[in-house]
Residue frames as qw, qx, qy, qz and C-alpha x, y, z in Angstrom:
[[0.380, 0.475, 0.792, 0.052, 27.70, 12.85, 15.47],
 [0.065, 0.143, 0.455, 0.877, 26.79, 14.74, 12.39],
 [0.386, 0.459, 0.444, -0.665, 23.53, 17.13, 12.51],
 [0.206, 0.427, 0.735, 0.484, 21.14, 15.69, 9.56],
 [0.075, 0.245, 0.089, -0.963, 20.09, 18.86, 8.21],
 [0.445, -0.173, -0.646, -0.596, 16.84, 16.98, 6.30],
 [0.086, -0.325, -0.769, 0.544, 15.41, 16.70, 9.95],
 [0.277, -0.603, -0.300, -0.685, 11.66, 18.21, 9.74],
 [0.039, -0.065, 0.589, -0.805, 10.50, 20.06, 12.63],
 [0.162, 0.716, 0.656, -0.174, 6.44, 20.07, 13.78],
 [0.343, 0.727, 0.153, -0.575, 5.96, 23.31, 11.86],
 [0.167, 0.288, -0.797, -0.505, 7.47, 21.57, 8.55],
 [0.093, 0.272, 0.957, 0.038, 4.24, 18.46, 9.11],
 [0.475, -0.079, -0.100, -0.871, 0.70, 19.74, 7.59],
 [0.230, 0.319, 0.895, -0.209, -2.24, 17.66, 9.62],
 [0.421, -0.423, -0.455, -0.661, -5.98, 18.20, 7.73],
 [0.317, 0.231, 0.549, -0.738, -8.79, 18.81, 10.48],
 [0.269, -0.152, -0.588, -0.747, -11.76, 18.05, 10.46],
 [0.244, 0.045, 0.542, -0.803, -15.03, 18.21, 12.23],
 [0.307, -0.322, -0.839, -0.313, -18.25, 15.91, 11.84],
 [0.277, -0.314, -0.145, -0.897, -21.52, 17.33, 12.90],
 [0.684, 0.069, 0.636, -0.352, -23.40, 14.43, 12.65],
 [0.097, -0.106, 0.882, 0.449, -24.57, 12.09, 10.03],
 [0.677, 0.244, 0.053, -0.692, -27.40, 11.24, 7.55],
 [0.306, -0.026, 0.876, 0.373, -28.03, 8.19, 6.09],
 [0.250, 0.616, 0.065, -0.744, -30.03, 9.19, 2.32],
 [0.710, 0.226, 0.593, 0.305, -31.26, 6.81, -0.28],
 [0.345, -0.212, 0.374, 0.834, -30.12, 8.42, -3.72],
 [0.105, 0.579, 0.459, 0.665, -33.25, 9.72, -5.24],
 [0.305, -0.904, -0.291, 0.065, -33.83, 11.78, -1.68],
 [0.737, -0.130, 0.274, 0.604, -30.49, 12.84, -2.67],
 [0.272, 0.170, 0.602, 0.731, -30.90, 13.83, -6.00],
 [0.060, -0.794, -0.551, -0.248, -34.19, 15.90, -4.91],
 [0.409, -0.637, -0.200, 0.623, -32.22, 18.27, -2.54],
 [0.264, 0.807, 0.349, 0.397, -32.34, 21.92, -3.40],
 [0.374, 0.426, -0.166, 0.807, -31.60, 24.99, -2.22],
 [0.359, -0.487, 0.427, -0.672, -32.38, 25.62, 1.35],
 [0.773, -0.175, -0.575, -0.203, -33.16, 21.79, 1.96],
 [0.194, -0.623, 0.668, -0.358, -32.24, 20.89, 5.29],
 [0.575, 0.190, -0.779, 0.165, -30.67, 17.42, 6.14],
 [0.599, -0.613, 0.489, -0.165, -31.44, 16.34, 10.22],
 [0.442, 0.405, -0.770, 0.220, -28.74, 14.77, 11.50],
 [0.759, -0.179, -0.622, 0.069, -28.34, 11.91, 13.69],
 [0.437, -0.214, -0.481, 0.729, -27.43, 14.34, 16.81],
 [0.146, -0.927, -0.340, 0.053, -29.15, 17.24, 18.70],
 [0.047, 0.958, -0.179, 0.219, -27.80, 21.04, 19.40],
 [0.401, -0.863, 0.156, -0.264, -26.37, 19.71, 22.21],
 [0.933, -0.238, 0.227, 0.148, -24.35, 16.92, 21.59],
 [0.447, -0.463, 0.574, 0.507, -20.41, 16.61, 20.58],
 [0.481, 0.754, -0.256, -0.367, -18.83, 17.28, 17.50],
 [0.881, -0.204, 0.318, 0.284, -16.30, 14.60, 16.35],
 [0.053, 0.891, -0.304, -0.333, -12.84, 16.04, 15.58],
 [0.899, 0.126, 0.136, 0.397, -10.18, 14.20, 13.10],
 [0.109, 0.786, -0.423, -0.438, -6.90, 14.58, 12.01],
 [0.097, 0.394, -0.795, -0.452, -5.94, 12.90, 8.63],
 [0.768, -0.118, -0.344, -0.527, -9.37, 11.32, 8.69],
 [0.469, 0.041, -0.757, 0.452, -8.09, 9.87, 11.90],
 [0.448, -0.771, -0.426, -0.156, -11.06, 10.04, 14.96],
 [0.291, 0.428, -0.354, 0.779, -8.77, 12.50, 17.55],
 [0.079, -0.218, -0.424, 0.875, -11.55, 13.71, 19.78],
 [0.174, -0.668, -0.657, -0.303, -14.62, 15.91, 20.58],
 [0.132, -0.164, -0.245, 0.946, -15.72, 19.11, 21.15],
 [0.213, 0.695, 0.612, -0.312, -18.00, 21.93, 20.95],
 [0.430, 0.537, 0.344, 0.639, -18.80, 24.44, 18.39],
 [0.171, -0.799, -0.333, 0.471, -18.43, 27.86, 19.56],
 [0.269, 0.893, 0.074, 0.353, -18.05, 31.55, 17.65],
 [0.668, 0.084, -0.120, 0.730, -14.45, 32.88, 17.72],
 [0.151, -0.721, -0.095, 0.669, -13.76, 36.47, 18.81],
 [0.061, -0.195, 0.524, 0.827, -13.18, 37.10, 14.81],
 [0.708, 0.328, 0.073, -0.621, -17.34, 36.26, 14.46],
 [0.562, 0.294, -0.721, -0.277, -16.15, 32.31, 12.55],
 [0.906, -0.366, 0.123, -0.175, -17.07, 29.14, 13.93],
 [0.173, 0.610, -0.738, 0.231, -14.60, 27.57, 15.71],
 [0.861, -0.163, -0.436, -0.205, -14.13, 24.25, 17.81],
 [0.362, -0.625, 0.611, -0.324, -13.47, 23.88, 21.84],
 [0.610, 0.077, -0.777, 0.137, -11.72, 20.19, 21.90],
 [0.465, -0.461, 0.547, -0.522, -12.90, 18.93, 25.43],
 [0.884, -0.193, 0.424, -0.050, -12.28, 15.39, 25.12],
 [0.245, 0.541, -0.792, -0.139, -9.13, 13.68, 23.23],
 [0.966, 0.063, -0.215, -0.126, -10.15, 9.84, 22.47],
 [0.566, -0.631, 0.505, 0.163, -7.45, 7.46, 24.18],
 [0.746, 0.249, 0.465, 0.406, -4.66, 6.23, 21.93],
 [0.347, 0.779, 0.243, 0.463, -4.36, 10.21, 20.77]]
């Protein structure tokens, strides 16, 4: 059997990430009044999960924690079933 050299490997596939906080829900002139320093509450506390995707695909949930380089970063401690 011939080797098909157009085979991609997992480091040839780019996934997007992505990480939801929480949510707002924001009729459009309370919107259109935000400024600089406004703050938004979201629909979750300090303490609750983050919700992780890949490809705008739900993956999981984690926490936010600070990286040894000082950046936030995300500890995955639950993987949704079906992922």
């Amino acid at each position: 059997m011939p080797i098909n050299k157009n085979f991609l490997s997992n480091e040839d596939i780019s996934v997007d990430i992505s990480v939801t906080l929480g949510t707002a829900d924001l009729r459009v002139h309370q919107l259109l009044k935000l400024g600089r320093g406004a703050v938004v509450e979201l629909d979750r506390s300090i303490n609750d999960y983050v919700d992780v995707y890949a490809n705008d695909v739900l993956i999981g949930h984690g926490e936010v924690v600070v990286t040894d380089n000082e950046t936030i970063g995300i500890s995955v401690t639950k993987l949704v079933s079906g992922s």
